[in-house]
N, C-alpha and C positions, 0 to 999 in steps of 0.2 A: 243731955246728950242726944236726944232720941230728936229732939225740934232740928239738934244741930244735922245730925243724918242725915234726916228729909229735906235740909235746904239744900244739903251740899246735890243729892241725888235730883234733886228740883234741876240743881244750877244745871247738870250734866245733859238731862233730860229736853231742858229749852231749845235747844239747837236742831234736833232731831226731830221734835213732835210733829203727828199731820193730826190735822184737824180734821174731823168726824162730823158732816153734818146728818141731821135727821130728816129726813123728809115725814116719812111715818111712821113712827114706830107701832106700829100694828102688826107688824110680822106678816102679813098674808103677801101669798107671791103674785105676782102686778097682771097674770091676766085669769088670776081666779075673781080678781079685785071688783066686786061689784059694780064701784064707782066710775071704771071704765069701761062697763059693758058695750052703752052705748056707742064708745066713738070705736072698739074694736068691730061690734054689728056693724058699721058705718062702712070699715077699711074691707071686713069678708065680703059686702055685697059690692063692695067698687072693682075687687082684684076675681072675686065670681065674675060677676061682670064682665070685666074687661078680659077673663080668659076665654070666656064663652065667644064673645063678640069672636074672638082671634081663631078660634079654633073651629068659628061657625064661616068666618071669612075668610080664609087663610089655608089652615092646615085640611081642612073637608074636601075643598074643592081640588087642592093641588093632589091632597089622596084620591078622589073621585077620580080627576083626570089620569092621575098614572095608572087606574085598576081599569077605566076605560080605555087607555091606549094598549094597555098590556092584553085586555079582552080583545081589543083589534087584533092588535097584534097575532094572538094566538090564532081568532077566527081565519086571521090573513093565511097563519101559517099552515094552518088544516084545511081551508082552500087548497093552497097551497100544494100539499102533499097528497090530498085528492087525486086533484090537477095529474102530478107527477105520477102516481099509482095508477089512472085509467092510462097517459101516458106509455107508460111501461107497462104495464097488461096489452094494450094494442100492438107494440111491440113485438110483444113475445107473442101474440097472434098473428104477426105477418110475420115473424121468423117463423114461428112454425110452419106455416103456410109456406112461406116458400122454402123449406127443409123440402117439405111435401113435396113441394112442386118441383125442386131439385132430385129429390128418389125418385119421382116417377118420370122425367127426365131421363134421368142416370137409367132406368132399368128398359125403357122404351129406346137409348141408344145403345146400350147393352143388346138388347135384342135384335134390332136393325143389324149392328156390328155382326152377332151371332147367325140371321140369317145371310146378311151381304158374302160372311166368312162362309158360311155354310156353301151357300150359289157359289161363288169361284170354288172353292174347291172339289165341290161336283162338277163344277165345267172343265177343272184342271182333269179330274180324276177319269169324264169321259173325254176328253181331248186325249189324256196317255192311253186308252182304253183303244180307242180308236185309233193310235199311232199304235199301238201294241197289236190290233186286230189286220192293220195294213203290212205292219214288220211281219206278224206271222201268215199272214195270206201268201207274201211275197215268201220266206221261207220254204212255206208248203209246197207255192207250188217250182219254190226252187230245186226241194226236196224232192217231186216228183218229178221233175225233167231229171234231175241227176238218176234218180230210181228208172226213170223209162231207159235213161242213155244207159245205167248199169245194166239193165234189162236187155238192150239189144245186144250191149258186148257180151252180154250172158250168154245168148242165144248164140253168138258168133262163135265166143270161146268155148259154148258147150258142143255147140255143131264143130269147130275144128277138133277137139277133144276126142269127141265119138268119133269123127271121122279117123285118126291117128290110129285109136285104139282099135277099131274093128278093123283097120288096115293090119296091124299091127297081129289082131288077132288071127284074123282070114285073110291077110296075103292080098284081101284087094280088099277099097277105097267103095264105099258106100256113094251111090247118085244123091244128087241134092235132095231131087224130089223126094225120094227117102229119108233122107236124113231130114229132112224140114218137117215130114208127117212125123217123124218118131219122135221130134223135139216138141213139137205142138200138140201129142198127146199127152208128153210126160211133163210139160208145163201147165195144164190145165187142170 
């Protein structure tokens, strides 16, 4: 019974089988494999090789060239802002300069203004002075023709007065001549 088992499991098994070849059975794994040292030495200096070549021809030079356009580059742009910064420092020295030149402008027509204003209104001030010196000259001596003509009517009304009154008191009337000494003493 036991042959008949293994034929039947044989039968079952034929269908299914893969086949198993050896190449070596030495167990060691293929690139510790001394046998192939050679031809792997062979493959490391061809792919050395050929990266080196690549990266001596290829990737150096296009890195070379983009650290030297980027050094341009920057030198351009520190030029550059050099350039802009003396730029603008000059700038700001002729602005300032002409701030300057504009204050001292500003305080030289200021002052012009201030003495121009000054002159006219000293010339206004003696023009009124002088209209004011003529208004009063002319008052004065308006003031004094009115004071003489009051002056003579004085004399008139004080000579007819006295003359009234000493009539008045003595029954007679005082001579001129008299009456003119008595007034030109007691006016004096």
């Amino acid at each position: 019974m036991a042959g008949e088992t293994n034929s039947a499991t044989e039968a079952t098994h034929t269908g299914t089988e893969v086949s198993i070849e050896h190449h070596d059975s030495s167990g060691v794994f293929p690139p510790f494999d001394s046998a192939t040292f050679a031809s792997q030495l062979l493959w490391l200096a061809i792919t050395f090789g050929l990266f080196y070549w690549i990266i001596k021809n290829v990737a150096v030079p296009r890195i070379s060239g983009i650290l030297e356009d980027r050094k341009d580059r920057i030198a351009g742009d520190l030029s550059e802002a050099n350039r802009l910064k003396e730029e603008t420092d000059e700038a700001i020295a002729a602005y300032e300069q002409a701030l300057a030149e504009a204050r001292a402008k500003a305080h030289g027509i200021a002052h012009d203004t201030r003495a121009k204003l000054k002159a006219d209104n000293e010339a206004r001030r003696e023009k009124a002075e002088a209209e004011l010196a003529k208004k009063l000259a002319a008052a004065e001596s308006q003031i004094a023709e009115v004071k003489s003509q009051a002056m003579e009517q004085i004399g008139d009304i004080a000579g007819e007065t006295t003359s009234a009154l000493v009539e008045a008191l003595m029954g007679k009337a005082p001579t001129k001549t008299d009456l003119s000494k008595a007034l030109k003493s007691a006016m004096d």
